[in-house]
Every structure is written in structure tokens, then in C-alpha cells.
N, C-alpha and C positions, 0 to 999 in steps of 0.2 A: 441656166436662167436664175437671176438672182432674184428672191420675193420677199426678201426675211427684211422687215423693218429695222431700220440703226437704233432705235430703243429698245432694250431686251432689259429683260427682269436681271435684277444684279446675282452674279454667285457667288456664292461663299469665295474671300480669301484667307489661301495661308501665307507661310513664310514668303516675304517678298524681298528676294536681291537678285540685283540683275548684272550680269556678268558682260561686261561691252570686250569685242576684240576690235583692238582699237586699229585695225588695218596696219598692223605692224607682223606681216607673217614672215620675214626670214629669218629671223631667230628660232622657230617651229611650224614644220606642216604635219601632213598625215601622209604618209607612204601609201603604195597600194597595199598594204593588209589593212588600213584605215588605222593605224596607231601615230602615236607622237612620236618624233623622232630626237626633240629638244625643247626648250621652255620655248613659253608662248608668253611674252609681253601682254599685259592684259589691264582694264581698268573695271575693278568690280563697285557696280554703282548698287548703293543701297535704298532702300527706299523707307525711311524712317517714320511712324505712324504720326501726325500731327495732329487729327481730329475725325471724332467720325460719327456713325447716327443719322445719316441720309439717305435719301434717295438714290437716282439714276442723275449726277450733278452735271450739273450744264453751265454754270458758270462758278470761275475764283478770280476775286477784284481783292484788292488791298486799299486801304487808306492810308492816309498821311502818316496815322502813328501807328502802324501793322496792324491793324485787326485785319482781318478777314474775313471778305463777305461771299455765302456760300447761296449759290440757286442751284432748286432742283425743278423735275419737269412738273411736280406736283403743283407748282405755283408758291412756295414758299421758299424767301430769303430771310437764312442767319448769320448772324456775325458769330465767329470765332475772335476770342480775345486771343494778347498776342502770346500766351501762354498755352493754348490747344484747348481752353477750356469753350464748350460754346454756351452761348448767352442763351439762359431758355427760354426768354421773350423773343416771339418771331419780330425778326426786321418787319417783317409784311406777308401777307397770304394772300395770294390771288387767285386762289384754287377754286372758287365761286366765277369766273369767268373766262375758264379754258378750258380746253376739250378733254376726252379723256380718256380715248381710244387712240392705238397708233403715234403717230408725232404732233396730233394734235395737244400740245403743250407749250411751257415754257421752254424754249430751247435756245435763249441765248441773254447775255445779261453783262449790262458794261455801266462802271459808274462814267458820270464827269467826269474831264480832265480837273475840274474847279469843282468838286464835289465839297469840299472843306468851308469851302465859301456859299457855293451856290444850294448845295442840296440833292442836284437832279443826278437820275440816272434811268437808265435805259433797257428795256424791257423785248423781246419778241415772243410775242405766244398766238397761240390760235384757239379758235373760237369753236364751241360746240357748233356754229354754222360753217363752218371752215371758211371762215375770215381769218388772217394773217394781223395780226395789228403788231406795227412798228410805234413802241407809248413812250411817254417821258411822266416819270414821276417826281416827287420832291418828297423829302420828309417832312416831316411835320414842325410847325411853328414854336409849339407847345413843349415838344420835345424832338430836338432835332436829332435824338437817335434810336427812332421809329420812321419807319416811310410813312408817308398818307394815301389810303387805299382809294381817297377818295379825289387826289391831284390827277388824277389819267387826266394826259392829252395825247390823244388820239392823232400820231405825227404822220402817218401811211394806213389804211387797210389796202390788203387784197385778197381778192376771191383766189379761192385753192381748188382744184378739182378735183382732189381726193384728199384721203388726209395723212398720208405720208408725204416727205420732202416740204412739208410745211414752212419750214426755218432753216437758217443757218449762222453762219459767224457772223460774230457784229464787235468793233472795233473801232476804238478813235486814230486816225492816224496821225501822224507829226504833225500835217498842215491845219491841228487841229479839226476836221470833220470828219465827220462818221461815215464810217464803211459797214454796209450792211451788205450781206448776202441774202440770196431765193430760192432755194432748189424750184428744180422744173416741174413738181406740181404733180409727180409720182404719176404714176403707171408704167408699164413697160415699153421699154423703147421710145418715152417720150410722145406716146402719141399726138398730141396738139402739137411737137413740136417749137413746143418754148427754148427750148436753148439758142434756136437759131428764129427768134423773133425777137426783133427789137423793141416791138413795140410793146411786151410785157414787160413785169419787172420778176417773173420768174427764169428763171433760169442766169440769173445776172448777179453782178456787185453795183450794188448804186455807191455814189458818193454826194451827201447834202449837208450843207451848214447850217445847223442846230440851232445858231446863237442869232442869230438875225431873225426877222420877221417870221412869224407863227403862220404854217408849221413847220415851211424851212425853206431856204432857198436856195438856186443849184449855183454851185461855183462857178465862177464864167468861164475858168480854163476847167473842165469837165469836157472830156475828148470827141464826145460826138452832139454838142448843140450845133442847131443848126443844120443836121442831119435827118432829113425828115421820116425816114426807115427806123431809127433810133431814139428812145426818150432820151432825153436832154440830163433825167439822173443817174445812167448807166454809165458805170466805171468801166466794166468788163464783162461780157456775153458769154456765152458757149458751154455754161456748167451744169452739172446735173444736183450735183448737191456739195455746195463749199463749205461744210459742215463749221469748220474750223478753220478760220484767217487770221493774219496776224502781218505785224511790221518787226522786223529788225531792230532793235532800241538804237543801237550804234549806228548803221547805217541809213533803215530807213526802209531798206528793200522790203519788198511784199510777198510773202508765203501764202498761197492757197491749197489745202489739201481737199479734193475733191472728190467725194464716194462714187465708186464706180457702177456701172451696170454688173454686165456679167461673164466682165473679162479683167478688166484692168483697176486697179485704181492708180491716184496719180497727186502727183504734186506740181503746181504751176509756182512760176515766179518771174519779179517784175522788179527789175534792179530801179533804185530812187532815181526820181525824177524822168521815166521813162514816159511816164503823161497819161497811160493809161489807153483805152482804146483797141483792149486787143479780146480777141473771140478765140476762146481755146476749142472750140471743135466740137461739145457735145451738140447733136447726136451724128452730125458727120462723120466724127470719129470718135474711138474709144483706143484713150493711149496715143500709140502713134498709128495704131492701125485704122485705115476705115471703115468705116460699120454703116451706115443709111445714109449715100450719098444724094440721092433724087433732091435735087433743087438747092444742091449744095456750089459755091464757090471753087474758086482755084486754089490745091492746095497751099500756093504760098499767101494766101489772105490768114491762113490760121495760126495763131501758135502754138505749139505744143509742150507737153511738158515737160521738166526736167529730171523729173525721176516718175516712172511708171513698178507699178509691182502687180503680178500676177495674183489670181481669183485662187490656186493653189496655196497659198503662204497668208492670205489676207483677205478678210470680210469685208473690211467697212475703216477707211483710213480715219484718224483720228488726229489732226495737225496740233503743234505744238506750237513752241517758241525758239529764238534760234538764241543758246545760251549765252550772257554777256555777267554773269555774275562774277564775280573774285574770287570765288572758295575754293574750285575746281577748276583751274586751268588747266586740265586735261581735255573738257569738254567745249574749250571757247568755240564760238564762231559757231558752232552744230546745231542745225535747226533738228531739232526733238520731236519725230512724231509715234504714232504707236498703232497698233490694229486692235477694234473693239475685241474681238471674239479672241482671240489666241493669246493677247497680252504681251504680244509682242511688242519690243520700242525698239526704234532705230533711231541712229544720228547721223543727218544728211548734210555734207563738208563740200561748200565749193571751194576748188582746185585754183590752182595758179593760174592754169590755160581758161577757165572760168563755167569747166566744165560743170558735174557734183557727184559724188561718190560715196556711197555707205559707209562711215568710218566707225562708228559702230552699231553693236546690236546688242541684245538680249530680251530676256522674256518676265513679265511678271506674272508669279503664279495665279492662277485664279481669272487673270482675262479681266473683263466688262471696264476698258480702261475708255472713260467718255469725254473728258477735258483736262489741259492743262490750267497750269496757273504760273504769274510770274511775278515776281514781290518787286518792293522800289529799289531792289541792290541788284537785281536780274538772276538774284537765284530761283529756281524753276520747283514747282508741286506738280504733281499728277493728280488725279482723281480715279479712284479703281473700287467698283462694287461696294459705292456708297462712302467709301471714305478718302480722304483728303495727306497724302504721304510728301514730306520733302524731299527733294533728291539730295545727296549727296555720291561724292565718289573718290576712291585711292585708288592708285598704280600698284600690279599686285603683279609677279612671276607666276606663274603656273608649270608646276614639271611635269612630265607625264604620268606621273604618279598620284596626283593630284588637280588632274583637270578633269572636270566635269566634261564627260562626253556626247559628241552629238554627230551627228550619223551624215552632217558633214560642216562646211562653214558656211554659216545660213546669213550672205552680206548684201 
């Protein structure tokens, strides 16, 4: 039975490098006595300190000319210059109007695509009454690099029935609109059964156009208008909590990582221009197995995921980005995610056949890893126990003499 809330107090980090086996094992295995038998092809990613002094970080946005803007659940964003130094004037504090127990916070944070020009960006937090508000702010006239605490428009509330699963990922996609997520509203097992109601907007991804009429209007090709079971702003149903979403820069495609109950966790995805309209299962199923089916559908109405990981290996999934930067082409194409609690990161590589398969993995010490980040050149940051580290990575041989042992290949 899983109870442990996805916010946990940060711990302490040490050294952080993270050793990826880049699914090149015939050059070296392990024999039955568990030793090496030849080198092992290897890509050791490092994670180099950028900035640090925060919280439990929930969002990294970048601007036009790199800074970087950092949220935490406390309700306060800072800019980082593009040097690591951060500015000690807060961008904004909104810590006077969120909750402050459990996931009652700030838990997700996206500028404009036109932030340069327009100002706004976008906020999800909850409320000491456990309201959800989906905001739009703008910074200030005065000085347009301060937010204004006092610009809230109030774009969604929703009522929460407890105060975990409060929030999730929120994302602009290609077609320009905003994709927001809802966990299902906490408790075990789903009780009210949000995941499989349509007519909340918990347990969903909505999608609404931001730039039109106040407070937004639904896109006409959004998959289920007109569907009287289904609001008209639901992208896609059936999740428990899509902590962390994202698109593909290059292609387009849609990553959902999804915190699990208390079996699986899991990752969904939605190749470009699929249209949207698909129900991943929770609480019918968990993974690909079933779990509370009473008044559930046929299984071919659902979809399922494309990579699941067991409750043994993994807390609390932590979705990433799928790497398109320059620096590392060792890592192109690999969607990056990581497990809160163990600090474990993986790289998830679709295949030719269009399957997806672990290409690699490693671990960063210390754990509490809560968000990625992705700059305008598609090189990728993490965020781990309050601070803010870039990735980078080399192609490194390892002989048996010199490889870091592990009790077996954890892929």
C-alpha cells in the first residue's frame, strides 16, 4: 500500500555522477560468479552544479536570453542569471495564498511561449481550502522583471478532496495551448473514482487556448466535444497523477509519466498528431495489469503504457524530457526520467519496430530528484534536493578493473 506523499523534505546531496550503460552489453557481461568478463561500453553522465538555495523545485523555465526561472512549492520564483548566480530579489512570492500541508502547493510553473513580449506565465497551486487554481500572471509594468502579485486571473479552480494529488504537469504544446494535468484527488484506490469520470477534470489532461477570450476557450478539434460523458477540455482521462508531462521538441510526441499506486508506475505516450482522446486505465488498471474493474469498459477501449516499472525499484516516477540538444549525441532521442526517492535516472529509446526500451540508466546520489529542465538549445538540468545541476556526458570503456559494481544490470 503506497501512503507516502510525492513531496518529501529534500536530503542532503553528495557527489553526483551518474553512470548510464548505454544497452551495448556484448562487449561485457557478468558470468555466473557475477564478475566481468571484458570492457563494458559505457556513457558516464555527470551532473555539474548550476545553482542552488531552494526548496522541493517544481518548475525550470528559461527565457529568451538564459536566465532561469526557478519555482518552488513554497510559492516563491527566482531567476538565476545565466552565470549560476541567483538574483536575490524574489521574481514573486505567493506563499500567502497556498496551502501548506502535503501537496497542497505550488506544484507546477510554465512561462509563455511570448513571455519576452507579453509578460504572462503560468502558475498551479492549492489553496489552504483545497482549491486547485489553474492562474495567469504578468509582471509588472513598472519593472518588467518582477512578476505582479497582484495580476492573478483566476483561469480554473477546482475542488480537491484531500490534499494530496492536488497538481500536476502543465506544459505549452506545439499547437501552441496549454496542457495541464489533475491527479485524481488522493485517497486510496481512487475512491470517488475520478480517473474514470469524465466529467471531472481530476484525474485528466485538459487542453485550452489561453490567448482568446478570458479565461479560455476549448479548441474545436479537442477529442471528446460533443461527447456528453466527457468535458469538452479533456485531452486525456484515466491517470492517477501525471506529475510531469512534456512534448518531444523535434517531433512533437507526448510523454506522460504517471505516479503510481501501489504496484506500478508508468509512462504513457502519444505519437504527434494522434488527436488525443485516449483513457490510460487508472483505476481499471494499474500498468498493464487489472486492479478495480466493477463498471469498467472493454479492455481494448484503454490504452496502455509503454514502459511500466515496478513499486521494488521505484517510488514515485519523475518524467523528464526526451533529449534533442547538440552536446551529447550519445543521448539523442532518450526521453529522461528519474525515481523521486532512489535518484535513480533512466533513458527511455524508441526502437525501429516503435517499441521502447531502457538504454540507459544510473543513479544520483542523494535521491529527492523533483523536476527536469530544458534550455532553448535542448540541453537538459535536473533538479535534486534543492538544487539545480546541468547534465552533461562522455563515452567512457570500463574494464573490470574499474567498474563500479552492482549486484546486477538494473535496465
Amino acid at each position: 500500500m503506497k501512503t507516502t506523499s510525492l513531496l518529501k523534505p529534500p536530503a542532503k546531496s553528495g557527489l553526483i555522477v551518474l553512470l548510464i550503460l548505454f544497452a551495448n552489453f556484448n562487449s561485457g557481461f557478468r558470468n555466473e560468479a557475477g564478475r566481468i568478463t571484458g570492457d563494458i561500453e559505457t556513457v558516464a553522465i555527470h551532473f555539474d552544479l548550476f545553482a542552488s538555495g531552494f526548496s522541493f523545485i517544481t518548475g525550470l523555465e528559461f527565457t529568451d536570453d538564459g536566465r532561469l526561472f526557478v519555482a518552488d512549492v513554497t510559492g516563491k520564483i527566482r531567476i538565476v542569471e545565466t552565470d549560476g548566480t541567483v538574483n536575490p530579489t524574489l521574481f514573486i512570492d505567493l506563499g500567502d495564498r497556498i496551502g501548506s500541508t502535503g501537496e497542497q502547493a505550488l506544484s507546477s510553473f510554465v512561462l509563455h511561449p511570448q513571455f519576452e513580449t507579453n509578460g504572462a506565465f503560468f502558475v498551479n497551486y492549492t489553496t489552504p481550502q483545497n482549491v486547485t487554481h489553474l492562474s495567469r500572471f504578468h509582471t509588472m509594468t513598472t519593472d518588467p522583471g518582477q512578476g505582479d502579485p497582484n495580476s492573478e486571473e483566476i483561469i480554473l479552480a477546482i475542488v480537491q478532496p484531500t490534499d494530496i494529488h492536488n497538481g500536476a504537469g502543465m506544459v505549452f504544446g506545439p499547437d501552441g495551448y496549454l496542457y495541464f494535468g489533475m491527479g485524481d484527488g488522493g485517497g486510496f484506490d481512487d475512491p470517488d473514482n475520478n480517473g474514470q469520470n469524465g466529467n471531472s477534470y481530476l484525474g485528466a489532461i485538459m487542453r485550452v487556448d489561453v490567448d482568446g477570450v478570458f479565461p479560455y476557450q476549448i479548441p474545436p478539434d479537442n477529442p471528446f466535444i460533443g461527447n456528453p460523458d466527457v468535458l469538452d477540455e479533456i485531452w486525456a482521462m484515466g491517470l492517477r497523477n501525471p506529475w510531469r508531462i512534456s512534448f518531444d521538441s523535434a517531433t512533437g510526441d507526448f510523454y506522460i509519466a504517471d505516479v503510481g499506486e501501489a504496484l506500478w508506475e508508468e509512462i504513457n505516450y502519444e505519437p504527434a498528431g494522434s488527436g488525443g482522446g485516449f483513457n490510460y486505465g487508472w483505476r481499471c488498471y494499474q500498468g498493464y495489469e487489472s486492479y478495480i474493474t466493477e463498471g469498467c469498459g472493454p479492455e481494448e477501449t484503454f490504452t496502455f503504457p509503454v514502459y511500466v516499472r515496478t513499486h521494488n525499484t521505484m517510488c514515485a516516477i519523475i518524467g523528464g524530457y526526451v533529449y534533442r540538444g547538440t552536446q551529447y549525441p550519445i543521448l539523442e532521442g532518450q526521453y529522461l526520467f528519474a525515481d523521486l526517492c532512489s535518484g535513480r535516472v533512466r533513458g527511455l529509446l524508441q526502437q525501429p519496430d516503435g517499441s521502447f526500451a531502457v538504454a540507459s540508466t544510473g543513479k544520483i546520489s542523494g535521491g529527492n530528484v523533483t523536476t527536469f529542465g530544458q534550455d532553448l538549445d535542448g540541453e537538459l538540468l535536473i533538479a535534486s534536493a534543492g538544487k539545480v545541476y546541468r547534465i552533461s556526458a562522455e563515452a567512457v570503456t570500463l574494464t573490470p578493473q574499474s567498474y563500479l559494481p552492482l549486484t546486477r544490470f538494473d535496465n
